[in-house]
C-alpha positions as CSV (number, residue, x, y, z in Angstrom):
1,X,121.3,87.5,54.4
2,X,120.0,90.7,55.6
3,X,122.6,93.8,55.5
4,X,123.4,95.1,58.9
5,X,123.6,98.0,58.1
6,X,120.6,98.3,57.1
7,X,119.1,96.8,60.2
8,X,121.0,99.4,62.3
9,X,119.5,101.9,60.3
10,X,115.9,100.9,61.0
11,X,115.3,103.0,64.5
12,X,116.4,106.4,62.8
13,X,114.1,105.3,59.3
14,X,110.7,105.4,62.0
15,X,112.2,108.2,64.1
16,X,112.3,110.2,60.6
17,X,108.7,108.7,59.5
18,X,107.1,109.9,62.9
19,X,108.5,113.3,62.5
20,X,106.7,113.2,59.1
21,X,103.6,111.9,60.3
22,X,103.5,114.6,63.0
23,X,101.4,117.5,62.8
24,X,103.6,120.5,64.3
25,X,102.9,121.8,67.4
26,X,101.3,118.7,68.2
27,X,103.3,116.4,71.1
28,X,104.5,113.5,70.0
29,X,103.0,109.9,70.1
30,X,104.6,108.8,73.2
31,X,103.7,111.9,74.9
32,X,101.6,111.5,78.1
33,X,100.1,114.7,78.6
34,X,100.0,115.4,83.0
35,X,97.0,118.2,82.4
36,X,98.8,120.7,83.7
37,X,99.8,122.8,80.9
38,X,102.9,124.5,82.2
39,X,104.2,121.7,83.3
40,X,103.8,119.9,79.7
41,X,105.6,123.2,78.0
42,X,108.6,122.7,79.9
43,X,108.5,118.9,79.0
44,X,107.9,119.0,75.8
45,X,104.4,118.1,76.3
46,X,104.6,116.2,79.1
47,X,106.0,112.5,80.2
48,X,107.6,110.1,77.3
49,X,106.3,106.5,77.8
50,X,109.2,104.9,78.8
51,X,110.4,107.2,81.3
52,X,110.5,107.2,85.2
53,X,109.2,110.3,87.0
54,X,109.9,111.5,90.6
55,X,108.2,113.5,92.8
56,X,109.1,114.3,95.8
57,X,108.3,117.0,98.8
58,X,107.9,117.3,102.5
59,X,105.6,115.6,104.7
60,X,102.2,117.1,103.9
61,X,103.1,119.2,101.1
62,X,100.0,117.5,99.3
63,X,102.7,115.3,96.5
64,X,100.1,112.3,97.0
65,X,97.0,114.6,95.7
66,X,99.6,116.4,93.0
67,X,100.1,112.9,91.5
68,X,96.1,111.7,91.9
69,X,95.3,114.9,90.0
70,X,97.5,114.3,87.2
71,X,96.3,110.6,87.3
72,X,93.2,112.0,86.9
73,X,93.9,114.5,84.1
74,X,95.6,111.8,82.2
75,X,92.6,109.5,82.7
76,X,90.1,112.1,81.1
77,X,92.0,112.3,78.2
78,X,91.3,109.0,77.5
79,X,94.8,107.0,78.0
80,X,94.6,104.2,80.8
81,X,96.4,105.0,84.1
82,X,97.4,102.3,86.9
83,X,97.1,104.2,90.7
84,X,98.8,101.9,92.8
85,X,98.3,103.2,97.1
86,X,100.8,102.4,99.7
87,X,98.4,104.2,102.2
88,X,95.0,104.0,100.9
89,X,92.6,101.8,99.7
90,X,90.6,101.7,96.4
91,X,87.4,103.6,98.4
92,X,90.0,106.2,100.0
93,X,91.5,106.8,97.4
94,X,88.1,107.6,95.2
95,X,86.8,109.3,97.8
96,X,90.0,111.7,97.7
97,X,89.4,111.9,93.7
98,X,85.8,112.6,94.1
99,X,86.7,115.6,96.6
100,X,89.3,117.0,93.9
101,X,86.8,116.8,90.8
102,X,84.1,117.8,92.7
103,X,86.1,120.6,94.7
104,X,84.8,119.8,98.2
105,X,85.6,118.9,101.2
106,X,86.1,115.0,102.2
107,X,84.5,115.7,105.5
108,X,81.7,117.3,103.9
109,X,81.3,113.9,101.5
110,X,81.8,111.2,104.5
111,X,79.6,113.7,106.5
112,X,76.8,113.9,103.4
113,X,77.1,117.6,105.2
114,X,76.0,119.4,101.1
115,X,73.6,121.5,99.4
116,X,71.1,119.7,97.0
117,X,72.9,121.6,94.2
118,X,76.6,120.2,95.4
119,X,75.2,117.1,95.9
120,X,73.5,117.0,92.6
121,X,76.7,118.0,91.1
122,X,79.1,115.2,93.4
123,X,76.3,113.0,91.4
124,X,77.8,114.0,88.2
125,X,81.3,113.7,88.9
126,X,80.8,110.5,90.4
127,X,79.5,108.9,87.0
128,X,82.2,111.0,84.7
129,X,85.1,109.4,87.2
130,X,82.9,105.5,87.2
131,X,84.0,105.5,83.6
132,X,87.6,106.8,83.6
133,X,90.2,104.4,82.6
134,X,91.6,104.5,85.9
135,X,92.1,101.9,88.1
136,X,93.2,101.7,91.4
137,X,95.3,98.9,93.4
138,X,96.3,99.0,96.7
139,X,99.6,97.7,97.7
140,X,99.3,94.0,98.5
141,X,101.4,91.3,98.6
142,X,105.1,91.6,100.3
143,X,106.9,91.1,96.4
144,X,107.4,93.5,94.2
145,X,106.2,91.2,91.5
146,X,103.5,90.3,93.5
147,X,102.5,93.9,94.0
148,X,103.0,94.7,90.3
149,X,101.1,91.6,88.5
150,X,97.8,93.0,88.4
151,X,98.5,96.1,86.8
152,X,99.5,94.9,83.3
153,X,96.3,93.1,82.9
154,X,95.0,96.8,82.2
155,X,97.9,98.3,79.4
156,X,97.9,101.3,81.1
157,X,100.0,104.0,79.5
158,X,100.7,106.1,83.2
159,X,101.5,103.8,86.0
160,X,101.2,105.8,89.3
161,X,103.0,104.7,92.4
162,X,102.3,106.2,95.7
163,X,104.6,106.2,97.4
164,X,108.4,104.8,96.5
165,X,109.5,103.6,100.4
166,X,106.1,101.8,100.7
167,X,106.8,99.6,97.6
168,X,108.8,96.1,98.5
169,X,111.8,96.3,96.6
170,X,112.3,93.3,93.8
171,X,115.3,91.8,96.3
172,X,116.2,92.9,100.2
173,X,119.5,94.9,100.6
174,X,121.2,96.0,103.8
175,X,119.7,99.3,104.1
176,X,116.9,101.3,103.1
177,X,118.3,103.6,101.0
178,X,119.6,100.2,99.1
179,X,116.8,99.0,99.0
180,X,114.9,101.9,97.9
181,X,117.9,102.7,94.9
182,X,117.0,98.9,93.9
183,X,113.3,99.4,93.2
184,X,114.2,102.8,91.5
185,X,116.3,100.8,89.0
186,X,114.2,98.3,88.8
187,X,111.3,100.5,88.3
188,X,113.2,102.2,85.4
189,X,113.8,98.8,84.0
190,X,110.4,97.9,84.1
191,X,109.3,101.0,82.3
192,X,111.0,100.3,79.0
193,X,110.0,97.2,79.4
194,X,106.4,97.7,79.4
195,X,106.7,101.0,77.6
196,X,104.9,103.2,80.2
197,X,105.4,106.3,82.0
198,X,106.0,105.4,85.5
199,X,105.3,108.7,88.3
200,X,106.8,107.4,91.7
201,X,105.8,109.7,94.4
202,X,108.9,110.0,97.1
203,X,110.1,111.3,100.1
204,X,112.8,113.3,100.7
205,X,114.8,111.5,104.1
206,X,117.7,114.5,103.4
207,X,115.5,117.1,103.3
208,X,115.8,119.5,106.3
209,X,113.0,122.5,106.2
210,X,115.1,125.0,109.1
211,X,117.6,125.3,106.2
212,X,117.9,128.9,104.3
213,X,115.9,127.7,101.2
214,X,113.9,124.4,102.3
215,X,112.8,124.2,98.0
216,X,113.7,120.2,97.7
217,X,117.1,119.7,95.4
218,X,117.9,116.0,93.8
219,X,120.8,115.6,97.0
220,X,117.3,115.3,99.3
221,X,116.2,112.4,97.9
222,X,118.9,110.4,99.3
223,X,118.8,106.8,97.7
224,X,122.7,106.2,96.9
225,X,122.3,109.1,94.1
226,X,119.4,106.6,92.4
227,X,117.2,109.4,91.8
228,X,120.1,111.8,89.9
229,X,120.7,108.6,87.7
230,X,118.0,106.9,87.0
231,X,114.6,109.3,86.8
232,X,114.4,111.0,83.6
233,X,112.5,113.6,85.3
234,X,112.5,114.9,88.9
235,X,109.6,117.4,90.3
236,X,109.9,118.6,93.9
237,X,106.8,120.8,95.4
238,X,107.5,123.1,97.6
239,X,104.2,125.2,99.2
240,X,105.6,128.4,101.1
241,X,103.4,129.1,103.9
242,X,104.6,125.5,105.3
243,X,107.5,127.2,106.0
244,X,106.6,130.9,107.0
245,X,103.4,130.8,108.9
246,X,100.9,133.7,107.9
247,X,103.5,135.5,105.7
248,X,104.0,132.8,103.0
249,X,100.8,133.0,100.5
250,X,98.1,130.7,101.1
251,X,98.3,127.7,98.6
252,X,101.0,129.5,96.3
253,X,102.7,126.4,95.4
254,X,105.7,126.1,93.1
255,X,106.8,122.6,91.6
256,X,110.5,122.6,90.7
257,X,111.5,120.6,87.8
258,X,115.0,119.5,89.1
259,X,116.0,117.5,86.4
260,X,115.2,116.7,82.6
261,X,116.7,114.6,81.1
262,X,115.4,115.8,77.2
263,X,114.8,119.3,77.7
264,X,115.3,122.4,80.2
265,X,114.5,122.6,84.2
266,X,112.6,125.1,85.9
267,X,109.8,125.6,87.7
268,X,105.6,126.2,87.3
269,X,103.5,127.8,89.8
270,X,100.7,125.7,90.8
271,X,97.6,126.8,93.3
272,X,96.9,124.5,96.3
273,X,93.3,124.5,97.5
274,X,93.8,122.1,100.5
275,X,90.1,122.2,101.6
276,X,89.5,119.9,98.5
277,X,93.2,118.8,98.0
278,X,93.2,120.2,94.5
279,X,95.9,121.7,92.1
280,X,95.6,124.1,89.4
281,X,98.2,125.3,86.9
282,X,98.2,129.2,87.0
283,X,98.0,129.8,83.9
284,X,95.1,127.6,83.6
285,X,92.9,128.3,86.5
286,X,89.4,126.9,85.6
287,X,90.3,123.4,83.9
């Protein structure tokens, strides 16, 4: 009969091995590197599989095209990423990927209104994003396993969800906020389950911009206090000139980490260029 002790022993025996195998100042094999490389420093290297991520910000703060681009980066890095769209479809939400990559404008695309040499170079893109191990399902079906089912058939290692309130929630509460608190701890669940890093994209109902210092905080996600519990990690993006008019600086952006649950909180400073809906990490500019 096998000693249990021993058996209870086991999880810290290939903890200690993988800290053996690891090459230093390499992240660690569950790591989930978002592209964004001061964002991944102040995680550690960036999400753990297993771990839910938040991110939240106001209405038009550009959180939906902060979590396509780090879909994206994750993608060209080779690791498979589930994009599941509450408010596009799979042609929208290309489209909006091909505008980011590409840095244009998504008029300018529907339009065919480019250059030869811009068009030449949409061209390119197009075929580097055909053969990304992204893929992208729109929100159908009214279950949350309904909705869901489909994207385990790919293994992906970053599930995406955009956004929380648009995702049925596995069983109907009384309210909203019950119902949203349900899918979040469901959605927690369902990540150490599957062993996958799950980015929820969220609103903020609590969040009230005429307020000294509009930055989003954990109390603006509302939820029943779902968010504070269950996310490992919460980001909110706050862009200043959205809340002083031509004084704020044009696409300055910071995205607050509120919470951590393994390491230090924070903040980056990111660069919003909206004609493209693209983010860049200042301290790497031209990835």
């Amino acid at each position: 009969m096998a000693n249990p002790k021993r058996l209870r022993r086991n999880p810290l025996i290939k903890l200690i091995e993988q800290v053996d195998a690891q090459t230093p100042g390499h992240p660690a094999p569950d790591t989930v590197p978002t592209g964004f490389q001061s964002l991944d420093q102040i995680l550690g290297g960036g999400f753990r599989l297993r771990d839910l991520v938040v991110l939240g910000g106001d209405v038009g703060s550009g959180k939906s095209a902060l979590a396509l681009g780090m879909a994206l980066r994750v993608a060209q890095e080779g690791l498979p990423v589930a994009f599941i769209s509450g408010e596009m479809d799979e042609d929208r939400v290309l489209e909006r990927a091909l505008a980011i990559e590409g840095r244009a404008q998504i008029d300018e695309i529907r339009n065919a209104n480019l250059p030869d040499r811009q068009r030449a170079a949409l061209g390119a893109v197009a075929l580097k994003l055909q053969n990304l191990p992204l893929k992208v399902h729109p929100i159908v079906g009214s279950q949350f396993d309904e909705i869901l089912e489909p994207v385990w058939n790919h293994h992906p290692t970053l599930l995406v969800i955009d956004y929380l309130q648009l995702l049925s929630p596995p069983a109907t509460k009384l309210t909203q906020e019950e119902d949203n608190a349900l899918t979040l701890r469901t959605l927690k669940a369902m990540a150490l389950d599957h062993g996958v890093a799950c980015l929820a994209v969220a609103q903020l109902p609590r969040h009230r911009m005429e307020r000294s210092d509009p930055r989003p905080s954990l109390d603006d996600f509302g939820v029943l206090g779902a968010v504070k519990q269950h996310a490992d990690v919460v980001l909110g993006l706050f862009r200043e000139e959205m809340y002083a008019p031509g004084v704020g600086n044009e696409g300055a952006t910071e995205l607050i980490v509120a919470k951590n649950r393994n390491g230090p909180t924070g903040f980056v400073d990111l660069y919003f260029y909206q004609h493209c809906m693209r983010f860049e990490d200042m301290l790497d500019p031209d990835r």
